[in-house]
C-alpha positions as CSV (number, residue, x, y, z in Angstrom):
1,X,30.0,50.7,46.2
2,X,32.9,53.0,46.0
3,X,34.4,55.4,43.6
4,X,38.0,53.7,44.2
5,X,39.6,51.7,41.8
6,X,41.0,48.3,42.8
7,X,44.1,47.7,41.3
8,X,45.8,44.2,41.1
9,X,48.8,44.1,42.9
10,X,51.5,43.5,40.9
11,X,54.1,40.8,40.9
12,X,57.8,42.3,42.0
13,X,60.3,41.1,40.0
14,X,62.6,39.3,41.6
15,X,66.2,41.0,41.2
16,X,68.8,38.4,40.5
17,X,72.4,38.8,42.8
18,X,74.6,40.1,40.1
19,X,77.6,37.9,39.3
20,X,81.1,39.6,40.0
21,X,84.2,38.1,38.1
22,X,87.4,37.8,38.5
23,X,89.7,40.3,37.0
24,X,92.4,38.5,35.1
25,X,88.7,37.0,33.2
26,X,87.2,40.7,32.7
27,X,90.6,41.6,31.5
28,X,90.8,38.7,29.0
29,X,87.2,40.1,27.5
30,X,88.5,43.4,27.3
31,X,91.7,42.6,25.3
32,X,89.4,40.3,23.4
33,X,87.0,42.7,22.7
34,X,89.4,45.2,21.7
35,X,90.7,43.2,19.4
36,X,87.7,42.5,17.7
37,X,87.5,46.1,17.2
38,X,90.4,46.8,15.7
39,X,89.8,44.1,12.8
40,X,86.6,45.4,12.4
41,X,88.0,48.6,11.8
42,X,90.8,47.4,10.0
43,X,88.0,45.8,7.5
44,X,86.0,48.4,7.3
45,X,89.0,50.3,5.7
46,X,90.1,47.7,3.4
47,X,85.8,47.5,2.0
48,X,86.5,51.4,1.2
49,X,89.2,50.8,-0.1
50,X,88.1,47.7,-2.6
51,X,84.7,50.0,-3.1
52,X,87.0,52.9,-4.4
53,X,89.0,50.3,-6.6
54,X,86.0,48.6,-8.1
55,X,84.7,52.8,-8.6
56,X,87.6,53.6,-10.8
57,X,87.6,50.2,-13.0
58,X,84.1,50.7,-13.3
59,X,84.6,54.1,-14.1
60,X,87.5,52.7,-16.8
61,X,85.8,50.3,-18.2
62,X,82.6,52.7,-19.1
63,X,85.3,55.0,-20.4
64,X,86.5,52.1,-22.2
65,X,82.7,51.4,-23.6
66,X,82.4,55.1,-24.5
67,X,85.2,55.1,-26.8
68,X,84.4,52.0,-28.3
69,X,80.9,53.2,-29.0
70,X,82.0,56.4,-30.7
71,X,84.6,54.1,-32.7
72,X,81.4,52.2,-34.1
73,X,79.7,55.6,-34.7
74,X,82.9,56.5,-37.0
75,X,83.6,53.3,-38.5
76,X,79.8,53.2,-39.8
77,X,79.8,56.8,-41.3
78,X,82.9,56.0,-42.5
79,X,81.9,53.2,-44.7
80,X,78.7,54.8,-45.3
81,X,80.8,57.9,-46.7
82,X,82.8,55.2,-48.8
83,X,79.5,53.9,-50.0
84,X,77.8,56.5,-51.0
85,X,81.2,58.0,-53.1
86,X,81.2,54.6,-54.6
87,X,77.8,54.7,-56.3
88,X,78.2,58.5,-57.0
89,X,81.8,57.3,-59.1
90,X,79.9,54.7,-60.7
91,X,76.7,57.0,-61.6
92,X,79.0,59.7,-62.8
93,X,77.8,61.6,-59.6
94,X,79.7,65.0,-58.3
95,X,80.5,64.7,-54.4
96,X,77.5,67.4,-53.9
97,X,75.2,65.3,-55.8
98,X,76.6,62.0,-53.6
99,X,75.8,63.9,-50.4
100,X,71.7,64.1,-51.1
101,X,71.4,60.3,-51.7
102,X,69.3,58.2,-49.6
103,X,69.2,54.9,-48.5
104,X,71.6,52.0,-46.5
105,X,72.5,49.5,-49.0
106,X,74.5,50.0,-52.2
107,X,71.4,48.5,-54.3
108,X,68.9,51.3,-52.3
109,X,71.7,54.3,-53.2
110,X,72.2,53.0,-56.8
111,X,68.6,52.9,-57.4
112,X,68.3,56.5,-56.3
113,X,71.2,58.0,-58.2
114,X,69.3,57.0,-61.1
115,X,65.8,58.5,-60.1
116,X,68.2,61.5,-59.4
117,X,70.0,61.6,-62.6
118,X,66.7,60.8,-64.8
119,X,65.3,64.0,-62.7
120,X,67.9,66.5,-63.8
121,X,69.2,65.4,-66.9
122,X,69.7,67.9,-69.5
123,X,66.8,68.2,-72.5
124,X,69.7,68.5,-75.1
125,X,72.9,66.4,-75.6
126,X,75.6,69.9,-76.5
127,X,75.4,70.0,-72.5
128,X,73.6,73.4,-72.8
129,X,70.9,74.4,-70.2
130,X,67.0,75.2,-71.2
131,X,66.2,78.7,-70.8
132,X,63.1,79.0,-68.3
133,X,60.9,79.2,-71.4
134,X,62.3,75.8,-72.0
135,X,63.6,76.5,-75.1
136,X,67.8,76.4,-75.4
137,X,70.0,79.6,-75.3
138,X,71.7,80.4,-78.8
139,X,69.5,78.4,-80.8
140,X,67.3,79.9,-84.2
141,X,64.2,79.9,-81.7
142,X,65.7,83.3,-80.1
143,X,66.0,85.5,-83.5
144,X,68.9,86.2,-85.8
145,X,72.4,85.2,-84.5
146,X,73.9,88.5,-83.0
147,X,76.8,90.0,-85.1
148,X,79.3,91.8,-82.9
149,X,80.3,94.3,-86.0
150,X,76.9,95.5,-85.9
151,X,76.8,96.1,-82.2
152,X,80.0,98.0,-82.2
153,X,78.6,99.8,-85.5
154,X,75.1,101.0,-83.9
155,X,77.1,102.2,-79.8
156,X,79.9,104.1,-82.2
157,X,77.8,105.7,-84.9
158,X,75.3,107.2,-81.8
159,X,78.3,108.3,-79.4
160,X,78.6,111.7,-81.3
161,X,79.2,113.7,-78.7
């Protein structure tokens, strides 16, 4: 036995004559071919260019849909706004007071106007506030009415200086 290898000889591919044509036909394929070149290229321009058009409409037309959005956004605080100064008119509301309102429908604002205005109405029809002890300022429950001759009495009889 030996230590060598056998390998299979291989088949040599067989190496076909090359063809040879004539030149007015290599010519032809070369003008052809050129040709073919230039209208590619000639495309390949004009796709950049309709990619670049259909970039700035698309580029309008979301400008377009930014606007119109923002619009909405307006239009709805707008009439939101006019709703809420509504119900505040009709509720006897001040602006300020219109402002803290919640809710979206005229019924839901109405509804909390009047929680609002049962909340802070005043104790005591003259329109005069409660003192923190609840009682009203300038009624018998805080002593003798004050008499302003008697004030200006008692500060000039001690000013003897």
């Amino acid at each position: 036995m030996s230590d060598e290898q056998e390998t299979p000889a291989e088949p040599t591919p067989e190496v076909a004559e090359p063809t040879t044509f004539d030149a007015d036909y290599v010519a032809r394929l070369r003008k052809e071919a050129a040709d073919y070149r230039t209208k590619a290229k000639a495309n390949a321009d004009a796709a950049k260019r309709l990619q670049e058009i259909e970039d700035a409409n698309k580029s309008e037309a979301e400008k377009v849909a930014e606007r119109l959005a923002t619009a909405e956004r307006r239009a709805t605080a707008a009439e939101r706004k006019a709703l809420l100064l509504q119900v505040a008119s009709e509720k006897g509301l001040t602006p300020k007071q219109a402002a803290r309102l919640q809710g979206e429908t005229a019924e839901e604002l109405a509804a909390d106007a009047d929680d609002l205005l049962a909340e802070f109405k005043p104790a005591d029809s003259s329109g005069r506030r409660p003192k923190e002890s609840g009682r009203i300022a300038g009624t018998q429950d805080d002593g003798p009415p004050i008499d302003p001759e008697k004030i200006a009495e008692t500060i000039f009889s001690r000013s003897a200086y």
